[in-house]
Every structure is written in structure tokens, then in C-alpha cells.
N, C-alpha and C positions, 0 to 999 in steps of 0.2 A: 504494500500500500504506500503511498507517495504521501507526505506528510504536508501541511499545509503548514505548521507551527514553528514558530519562531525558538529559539531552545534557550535561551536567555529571560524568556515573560510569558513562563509555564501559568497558564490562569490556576488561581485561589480562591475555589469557592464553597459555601456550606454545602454538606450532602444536603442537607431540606430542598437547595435549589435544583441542587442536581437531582433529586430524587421525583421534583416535580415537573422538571421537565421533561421525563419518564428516563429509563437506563438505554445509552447508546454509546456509540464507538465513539473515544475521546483520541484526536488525532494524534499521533507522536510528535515530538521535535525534532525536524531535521536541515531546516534552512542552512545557510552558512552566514556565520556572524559577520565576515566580512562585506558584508551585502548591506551592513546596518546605514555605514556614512552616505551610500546614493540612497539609501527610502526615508533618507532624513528628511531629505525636500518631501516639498507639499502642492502640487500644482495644482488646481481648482480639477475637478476630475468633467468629463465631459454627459451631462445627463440626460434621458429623456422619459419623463414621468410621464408622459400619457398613458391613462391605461389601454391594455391588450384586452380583446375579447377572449372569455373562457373557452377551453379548447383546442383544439391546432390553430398555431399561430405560426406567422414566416415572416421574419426580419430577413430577405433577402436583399434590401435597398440600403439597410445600413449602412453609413461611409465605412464601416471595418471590413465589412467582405461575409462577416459570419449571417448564415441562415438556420433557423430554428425552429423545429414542429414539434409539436405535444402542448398537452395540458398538464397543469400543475400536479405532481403526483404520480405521474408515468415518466419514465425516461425519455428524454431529449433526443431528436436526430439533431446532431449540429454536421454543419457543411462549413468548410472554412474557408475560404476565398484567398486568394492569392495576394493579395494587398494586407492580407490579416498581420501577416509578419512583420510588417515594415508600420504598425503602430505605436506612437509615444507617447500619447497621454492615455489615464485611466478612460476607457469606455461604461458608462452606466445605463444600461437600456434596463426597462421596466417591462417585461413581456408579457407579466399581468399584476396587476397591483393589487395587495391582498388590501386586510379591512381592520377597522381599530389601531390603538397606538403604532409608533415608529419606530424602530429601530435606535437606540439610542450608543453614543461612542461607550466603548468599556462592557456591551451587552454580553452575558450567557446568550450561544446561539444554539438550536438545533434543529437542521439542515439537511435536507438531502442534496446532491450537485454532482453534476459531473464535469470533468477536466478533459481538455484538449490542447495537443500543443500548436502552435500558429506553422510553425517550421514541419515538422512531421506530419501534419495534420491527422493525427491520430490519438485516438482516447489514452490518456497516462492513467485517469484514476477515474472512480464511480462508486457514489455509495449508494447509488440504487441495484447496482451490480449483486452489494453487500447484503442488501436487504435491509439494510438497519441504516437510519440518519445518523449525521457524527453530531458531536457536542462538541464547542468550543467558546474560549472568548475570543472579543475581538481585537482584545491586546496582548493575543498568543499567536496569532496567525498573520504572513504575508502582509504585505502594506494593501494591495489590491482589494484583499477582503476586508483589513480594517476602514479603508475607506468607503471600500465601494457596496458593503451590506448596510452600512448607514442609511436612516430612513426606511428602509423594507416596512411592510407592517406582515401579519401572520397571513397565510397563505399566498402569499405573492411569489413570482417567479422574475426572477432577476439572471439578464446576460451580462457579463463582466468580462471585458479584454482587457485587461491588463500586459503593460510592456515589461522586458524585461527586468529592471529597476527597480519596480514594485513585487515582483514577483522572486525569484531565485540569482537573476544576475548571471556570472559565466561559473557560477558555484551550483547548479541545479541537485537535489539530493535522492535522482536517481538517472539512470541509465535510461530512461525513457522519453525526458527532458532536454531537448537540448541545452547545451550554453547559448544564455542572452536569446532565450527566446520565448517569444511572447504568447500569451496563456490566455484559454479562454475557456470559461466556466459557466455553465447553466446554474441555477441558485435556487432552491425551492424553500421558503422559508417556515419551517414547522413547528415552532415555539421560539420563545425566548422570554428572557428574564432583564429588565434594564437595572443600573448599577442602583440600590438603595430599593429597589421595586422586591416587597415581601411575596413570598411564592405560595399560589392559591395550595392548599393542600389539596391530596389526592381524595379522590371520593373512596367510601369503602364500599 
């Protein structure tokens, strides 16, 4: 499995909250540190919150090249277009926008997504694959996720192209990934918990 997590700002959180956002796969740490001084910058990331109708949707016109079908809950066909790789700033499409609060910085997330590399154009990682969403913060994971699941609200589905920079840099931490190359992930968002937000108990 390909790790999305930073290994220096492993998240600290109550079982209560973990326990209430049901039990899933918490991703490892495997970025490379040295990757830290380019994701220090912060460029305004690129966004387009219009909501998507529920269902098969296709961002085939987006300026990034990537195209996308399914509805929230089913696995993703991503198509990656040949301009995908040659992207620098964070891409944020909204391909359905869920409902209730947003996303806040520092959230407990948990996520189903899948990964694709812009260069290979082929799937690295899938937690639908897995069958189980992962769990994470957003101050343990890639710059791309920390920025770019900001604002989500609960059921929504989010496309993220992230450039290299944001993402792994010429340190990728696996074999599947190129060096400096640019990442692009479907994002289904299926709970979360924002920083100071008390977690509703479980029903019995």
C-alpha cells in the first residue's frame, strides 16, 4: 500500500474519535522528509465548487487532462490526459459536493480514494480496492491532501491533481510512483471529525 503520510506529524487523536468514526485502515508514514522545504510554500490552490450531478459524472474538459465517471461510493474510472503531467499548481474540482459542515484544517478524515500517477498513468493505490476507507489527519498527510480536502462536506467527491511538490517530490515512497511526478486522486469523503468538534457516540 502507498502511504499518503507524512512521518514526522503522525496525527494524535482520542480512541472516542476514532472509535466514532467507525474502525479503518490508518495510513503508514512514508513521504521523505526532505520534501518538507518545497511544501512549505502555499500557493492559492486552483478551485471549482460547482456542484456535480449525482451519478456518473465526466470532467473531460478540465484544463488538467483528467476525466472521471462514477458516483460517490463506487470506484472511479479516471482517464489521465497527457497534459496531466506537466501540472503546477494544486487542482481542486468538486465532482459532487456533499451536504452539512466543511471540512475544516487539522480534521480527522475518513475517506475512500483512489490514486493515479500523471506520468505512468496508472492506479498506485485504492482503498476501494481494500474495501475499507482509510483514516487520517490532515496534518499527517501530503501537502495536496492537506490543502486540497479543505472544505469537503460529508458525502462529496473531490478530484485532486496535485504537482509534484505537494505531493512526494523526486523522493516518491514507492516503486510505482515516479520521481516528481504528478498525482491524481478521486476523494470520496465519508466522515470526519473537525479539531475541538466532540464525536457523536455510537448508537447501540
Amino acid at each position: 500500500m502507498t502511504s499518503l503520510q507524512r512521518p514526522s506529524r503522525r496525527p494524535r487523536l482520542a480512541v472516542a474519535a476514532i472509535a466514532a468514526l467507525s474502525a479503518s485502515l490508518v495510513l503508514g508514514a512514508c513521504a521523505d522528509q526532505g520534501n518538507k522545504s518545497q511544501n512549505a510554500s502555499n500557493p492559492s490552490a486552483t478551485s471549482s465548487s460547482a456542484p456535480a450531478p449525482s451519478g456518473s459524472t465526466s470532467f473531460g474538459s478540465d484544463p488538467s487532462g483528467v476525466e472521471v465517471t462514477g458516483g460517490f461510493g463506487e470506484k472511479p474510472t479516471i482517464t489521465i490526459g497527457d497534459q496531466t503531467k506537466d501540472v503546477t499548481e494544486l487542482q481542486v474540482i468538486d465532482l459532487q459536493e456533499g451536504t452539512g459542515p466543511a471540512v475544516e484544517p487539522g480534521a480527522l478524515v475518513l475517506a475512500d480514494y483512489a490514486g493515479y500517477g500523471a506520468i505512468t498513468k496508472k492506479q498506485f493505490d485504492s482503498s476501494f480496492d481494500r474495501g475499507q476507507p482509510a483514516q487520517f489527519s490532515l496534518d499527517g498527510v501530503i501537502v495536496g491532501w492537506t490543502e486540497g480536502l479543505v472544505g469537503m462536506k460529508k458525502g462529496g467527491r473531490r478530484l485532486l491533481v496535485i504537482p509534484a511538490d505537494k505531493a512526494y517530490g523526486a523522493n516518491p515512497p514507492s516503486a510505482d510512483i515516479e520521481p516528481n511526478e504528478v498525482l491524481v486522486f478521486v476523494v470520496d469523503l465519508v466522515d470526519f471529525l473537525n479539531p475541538g468538534q466532540t464525536p457523536t457516540p455510537a448508537a447501540s
